[in-house]
C-alpha positions as CSV (number, residue, x, y, z in Angstrom):
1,X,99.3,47.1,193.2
2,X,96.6,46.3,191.5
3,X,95.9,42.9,189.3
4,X,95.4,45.2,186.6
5,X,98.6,47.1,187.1
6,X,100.5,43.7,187.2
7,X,99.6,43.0,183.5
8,X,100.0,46.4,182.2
9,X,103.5,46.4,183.3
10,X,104.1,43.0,182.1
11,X,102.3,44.1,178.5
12,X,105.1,46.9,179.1
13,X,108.0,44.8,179.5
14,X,107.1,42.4,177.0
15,X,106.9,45.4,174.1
16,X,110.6,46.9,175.4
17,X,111.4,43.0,174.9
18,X,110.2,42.5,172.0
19,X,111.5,46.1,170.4
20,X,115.0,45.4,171.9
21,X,114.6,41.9,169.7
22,X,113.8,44.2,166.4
23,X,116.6,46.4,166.8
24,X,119.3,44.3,167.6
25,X,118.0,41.2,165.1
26,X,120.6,42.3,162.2
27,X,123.4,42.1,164.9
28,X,122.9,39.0,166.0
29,X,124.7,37.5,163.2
30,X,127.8,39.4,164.0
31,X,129.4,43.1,165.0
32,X,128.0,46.2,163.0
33,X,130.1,46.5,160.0
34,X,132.5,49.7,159.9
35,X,130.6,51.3,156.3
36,X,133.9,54.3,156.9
37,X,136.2,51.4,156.4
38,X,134.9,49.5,153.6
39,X,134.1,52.6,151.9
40,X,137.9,54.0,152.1
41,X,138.9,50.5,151.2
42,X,136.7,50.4,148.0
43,X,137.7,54.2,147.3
44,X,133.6,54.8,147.1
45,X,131.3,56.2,149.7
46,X,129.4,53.4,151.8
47,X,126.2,53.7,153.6
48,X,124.6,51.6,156.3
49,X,121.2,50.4,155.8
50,X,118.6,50.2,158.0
51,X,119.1,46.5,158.7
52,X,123.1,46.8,159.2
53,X,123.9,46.3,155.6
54,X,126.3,48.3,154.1
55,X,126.1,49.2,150.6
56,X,128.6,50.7,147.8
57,X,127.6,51.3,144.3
58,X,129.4,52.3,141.1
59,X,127.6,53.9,138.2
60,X,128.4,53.1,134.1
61,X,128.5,56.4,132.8
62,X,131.7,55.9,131.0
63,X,130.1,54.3,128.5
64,X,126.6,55.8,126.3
65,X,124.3,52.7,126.1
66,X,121.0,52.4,123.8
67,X,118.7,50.1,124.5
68,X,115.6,49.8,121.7
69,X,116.9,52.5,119.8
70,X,117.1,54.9,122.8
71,X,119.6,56.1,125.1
72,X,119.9,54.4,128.7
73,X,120.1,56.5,131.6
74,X,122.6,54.2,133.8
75,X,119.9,55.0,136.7
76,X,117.9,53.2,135.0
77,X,120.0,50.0,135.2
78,X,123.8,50.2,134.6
79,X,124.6,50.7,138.7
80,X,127.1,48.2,139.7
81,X,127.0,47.4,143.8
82,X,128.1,45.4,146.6
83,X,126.4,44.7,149.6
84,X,128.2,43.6,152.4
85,X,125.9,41.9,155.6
86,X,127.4,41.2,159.1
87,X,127.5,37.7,159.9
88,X,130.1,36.0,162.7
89,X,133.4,36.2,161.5
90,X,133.5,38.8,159.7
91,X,130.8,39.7,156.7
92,X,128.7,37.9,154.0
93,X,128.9,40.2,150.4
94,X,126.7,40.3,147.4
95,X,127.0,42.4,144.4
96,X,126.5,42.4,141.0
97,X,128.5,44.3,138.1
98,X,128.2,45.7,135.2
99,X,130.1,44.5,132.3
100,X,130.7,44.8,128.9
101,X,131.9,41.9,126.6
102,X,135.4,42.9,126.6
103,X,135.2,43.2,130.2
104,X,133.6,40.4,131.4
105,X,137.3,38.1,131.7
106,X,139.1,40.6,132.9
107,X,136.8,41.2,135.8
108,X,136.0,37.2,136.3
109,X,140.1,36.6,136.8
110,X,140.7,39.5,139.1
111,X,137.4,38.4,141.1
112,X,138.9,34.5,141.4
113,X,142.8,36.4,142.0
114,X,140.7,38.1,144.9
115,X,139.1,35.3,146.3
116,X,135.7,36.4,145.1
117,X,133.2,33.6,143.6
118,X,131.4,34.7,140.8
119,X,128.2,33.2,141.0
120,X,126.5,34.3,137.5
121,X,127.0,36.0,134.1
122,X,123.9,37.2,132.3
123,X,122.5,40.0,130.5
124,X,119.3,42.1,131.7
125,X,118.6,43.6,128.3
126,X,117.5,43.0,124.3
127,X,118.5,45.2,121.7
128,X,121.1,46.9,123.9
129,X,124.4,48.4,122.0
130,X,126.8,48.1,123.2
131,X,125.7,44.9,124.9
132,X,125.6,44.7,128.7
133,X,125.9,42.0,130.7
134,X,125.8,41.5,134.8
135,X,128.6,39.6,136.7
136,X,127.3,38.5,140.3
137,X,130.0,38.0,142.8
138,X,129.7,36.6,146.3
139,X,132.2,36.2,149.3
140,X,132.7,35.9,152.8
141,X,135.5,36.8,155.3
142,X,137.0,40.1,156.7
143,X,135.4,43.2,155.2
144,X,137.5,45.2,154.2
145,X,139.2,42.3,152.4
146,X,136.1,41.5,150.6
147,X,136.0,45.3,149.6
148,X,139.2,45.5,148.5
149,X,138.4,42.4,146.2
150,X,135.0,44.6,144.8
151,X,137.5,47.5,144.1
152,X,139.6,45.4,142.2
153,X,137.5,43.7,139.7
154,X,136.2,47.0,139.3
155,X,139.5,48.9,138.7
156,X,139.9,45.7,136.3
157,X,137.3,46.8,134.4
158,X,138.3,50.8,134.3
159,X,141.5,49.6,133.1
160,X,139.7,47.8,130.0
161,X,137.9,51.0,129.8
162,X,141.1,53.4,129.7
163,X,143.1,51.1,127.3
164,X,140.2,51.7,124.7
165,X,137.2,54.1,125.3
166,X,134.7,51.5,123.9
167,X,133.7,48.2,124.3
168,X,135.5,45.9,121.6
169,X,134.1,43.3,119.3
170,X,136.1,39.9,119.6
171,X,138.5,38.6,122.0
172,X,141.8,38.6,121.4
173,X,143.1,35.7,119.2
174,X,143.2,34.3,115.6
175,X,139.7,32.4,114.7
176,X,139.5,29.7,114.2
177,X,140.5,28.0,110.6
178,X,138.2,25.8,108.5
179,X,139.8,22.5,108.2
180,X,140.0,19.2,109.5
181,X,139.5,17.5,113.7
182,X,140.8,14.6,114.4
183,X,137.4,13.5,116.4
184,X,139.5,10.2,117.8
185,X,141.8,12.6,119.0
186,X,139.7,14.5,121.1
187,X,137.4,12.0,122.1
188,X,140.8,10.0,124.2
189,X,141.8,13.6,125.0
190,X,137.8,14.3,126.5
191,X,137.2,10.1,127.7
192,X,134.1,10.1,125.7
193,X,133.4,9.9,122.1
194,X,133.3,12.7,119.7
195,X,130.9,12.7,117.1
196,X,131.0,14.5,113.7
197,X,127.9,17.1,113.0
198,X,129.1,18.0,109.8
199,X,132.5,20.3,110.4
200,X,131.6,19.9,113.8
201,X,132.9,17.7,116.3
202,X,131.0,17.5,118.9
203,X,131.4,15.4,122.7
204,X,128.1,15.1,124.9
205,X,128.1,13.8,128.3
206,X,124.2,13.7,130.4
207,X,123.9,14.2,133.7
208,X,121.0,12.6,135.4
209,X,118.1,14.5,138.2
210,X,114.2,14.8,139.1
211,X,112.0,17.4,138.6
212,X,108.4,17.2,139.7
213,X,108.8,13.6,140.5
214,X,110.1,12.3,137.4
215,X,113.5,11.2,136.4
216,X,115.1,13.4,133.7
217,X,118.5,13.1,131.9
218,X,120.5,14.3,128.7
219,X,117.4,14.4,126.7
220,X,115.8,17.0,128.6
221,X,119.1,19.3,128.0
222,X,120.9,18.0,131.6
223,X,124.4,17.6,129.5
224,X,127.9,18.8,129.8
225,X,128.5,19.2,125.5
226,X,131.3,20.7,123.9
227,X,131.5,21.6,120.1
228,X,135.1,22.1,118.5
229,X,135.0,23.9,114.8
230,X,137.4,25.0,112.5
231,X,140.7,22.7,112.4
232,X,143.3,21.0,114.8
233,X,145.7,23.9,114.1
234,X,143.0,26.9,114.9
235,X,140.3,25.9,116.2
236,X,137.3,27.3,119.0
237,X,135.3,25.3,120.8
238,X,132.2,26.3,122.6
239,X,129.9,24.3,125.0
240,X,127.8,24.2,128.2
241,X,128.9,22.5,131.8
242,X,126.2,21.7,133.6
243,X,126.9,21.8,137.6
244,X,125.6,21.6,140.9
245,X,126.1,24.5,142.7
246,X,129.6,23.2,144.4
247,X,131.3,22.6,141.5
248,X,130.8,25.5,140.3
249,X,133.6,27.7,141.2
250,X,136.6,24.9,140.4
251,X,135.0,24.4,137.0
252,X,135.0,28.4,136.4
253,X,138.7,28.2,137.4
254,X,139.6,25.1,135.6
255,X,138.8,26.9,132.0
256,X,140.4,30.3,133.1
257,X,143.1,28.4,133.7
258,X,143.5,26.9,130.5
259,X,142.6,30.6,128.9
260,X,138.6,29.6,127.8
261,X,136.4,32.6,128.3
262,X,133.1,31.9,130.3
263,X,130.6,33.9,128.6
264,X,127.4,33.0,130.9
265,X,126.8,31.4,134.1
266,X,122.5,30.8,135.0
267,X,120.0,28.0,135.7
268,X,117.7,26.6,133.0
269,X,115.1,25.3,135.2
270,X,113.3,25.9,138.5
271,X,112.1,22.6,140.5
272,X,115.2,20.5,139.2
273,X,116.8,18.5,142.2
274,X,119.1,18.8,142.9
275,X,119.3,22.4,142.0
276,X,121.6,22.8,138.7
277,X,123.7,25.6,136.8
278,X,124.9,26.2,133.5
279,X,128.2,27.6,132.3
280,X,128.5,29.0,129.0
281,X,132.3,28.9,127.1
282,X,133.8,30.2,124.6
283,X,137.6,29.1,123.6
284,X,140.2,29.7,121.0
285,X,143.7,27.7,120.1
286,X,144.6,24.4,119.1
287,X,142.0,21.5,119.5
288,X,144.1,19.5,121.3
289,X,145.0,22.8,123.9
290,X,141.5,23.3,124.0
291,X,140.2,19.4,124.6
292,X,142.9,19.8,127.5
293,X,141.6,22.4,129.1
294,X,138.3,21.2,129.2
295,X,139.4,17.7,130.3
296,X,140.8,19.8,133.1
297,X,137.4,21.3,133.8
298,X,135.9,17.9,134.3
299,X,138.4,16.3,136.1
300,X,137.8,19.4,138.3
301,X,134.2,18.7,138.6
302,X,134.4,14.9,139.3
303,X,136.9,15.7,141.9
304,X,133.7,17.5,143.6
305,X,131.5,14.8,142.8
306,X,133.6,12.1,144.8
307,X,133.5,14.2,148.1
């Protein structure tokens, strides 16, 4: 055979090599994903991308949504979805979800009951009625567990839905009452001071990082604050935790546990390090329930801290 020969066939063998690489590279993580089974599971059809990944999508046309005075196609940006990626073990899912604000706790609570993490609440739009938000959930595990956990937020959500054919207005609950806070009180409650703004009393605790170099702290907005209103009888409270990205899921369930709605979960800033997130709140209740639950939130978060 000729020297010529010789290197067209190893050219040859070297492009089947290199092909076989292509085609099985979204395998090597883990088997090929069953799309039949996670779509029965989630009671939606499933399709298998290109790349292995298997997709299932639920559009919001049970609700009419304007956005700028118009009405919103929901292909145009109310499609919720889950995207489920083989990895060893089992899978890797993303997805994101479309929520309205009287939906938003139901869904988080079923997601935690199912082992899902929610990993942020935000909205996409301005001048959107009703307004729509997007809940990102991630897991990992078996499958068709992780689609059965998709379905259920999202039967969580129809259930909202069927109870009443439009998105309510407040959450359930007596407001809060103007009166007096006993700001001692829920400053040995919280382990750091409260401070009266006014009717407001209000507990800030900074948090230290870098960004481009520099040191930055509580001045440049890196604080955990809470702000309690009304009176030690009926009160709300409302606030911001800021977290790395570990503590993130034990803070989320330290508030749901003590009944204190997050209303938004995103980052602030883009070359902090290390990298932090900010969780919204929203409560309702007696002050000295609420300072509770949110001392339970922080003890959750230093408990991450100390690992």
């Amino acid at each position: 055979m000729r020297s010529t020969d010789h290197r067209d066939l190893a050219r040859c063998n070297l492009f089947a090599w290199l092909c076989a690489i292509a085609l099985t590279a979204p395998m090597a993580r883990g088997e090929g994903l069953d799309a039949a089974a996670i779509g029965k599971v989630a009671g939606v059809e499933a399709k298998t991308m290109p790349d292995g990944v298997v997709r299932i999508g639920w559009s919001r046309t049970d609700v009419s949504v304007t956005v700028d005075g118009a009405r919103l196609d929901p292909a145009a940006g109310l499609g919720s979805w889950a995207a489920f990626q083989p990895i060893e073990g089992g899978a890797m899912m993303m997805g994101d979800t479309v929520v309205f604000e009287d939906e938003i706790t139901p869904a988080l609570d079923t997601a935690l009951a199912s082992g899902l993490e929610v990993t942020a609440i935000h909205n996409h739009f301005a001048f959107d009625r009703p307004r729509v938000f997007f809940m990102h959930l991630g897991g990992h595990g078996e499958p068709q567990s992780l689609a059965a956990g998709v379905k259920s937020v999202w039967d969580a959500i129809r259930a909202v839905r069927k109870a009443h054919a439009q998105p309510g207005d407040r959450f359930p609950g007596e407001p809060a009452k103007a009166g007096s806070l006993d700001a001692a009180a829920l400053g040995a409650i919280l382990g750091h001071e409260a401070e009266r703004q006014g009717a407001v009393m209000k507990v800030t605790i900074p948090r230290t990082g870098t960004m481009h170099g520099a040191s930055i702290g509580g001045s440049l907005g890196l604080t955990t604050w809470a702000a309690f209103s009304g009176s030690d009888a009926r009160a709300s409270v409302d606030g911001d935790f800021i977290m790395m990205a570990g503590e993130v899921q034990p803070v989320i369930r330290a508030l749901r546990g003590a009944k204190i709605h997050v209303v938004a979960l995103h980052n602030h800033m883009l070359d902090e390090d290390p990298r932090l997130f900010f969780l919204h709140y929203w409560g309702k209740g007696s002050a000295s329930a609420l300072a509770r639950g949110l001392r339970a939130a922080l003890d959750a978060q230093g408990a991450m801290d100390s690992r």
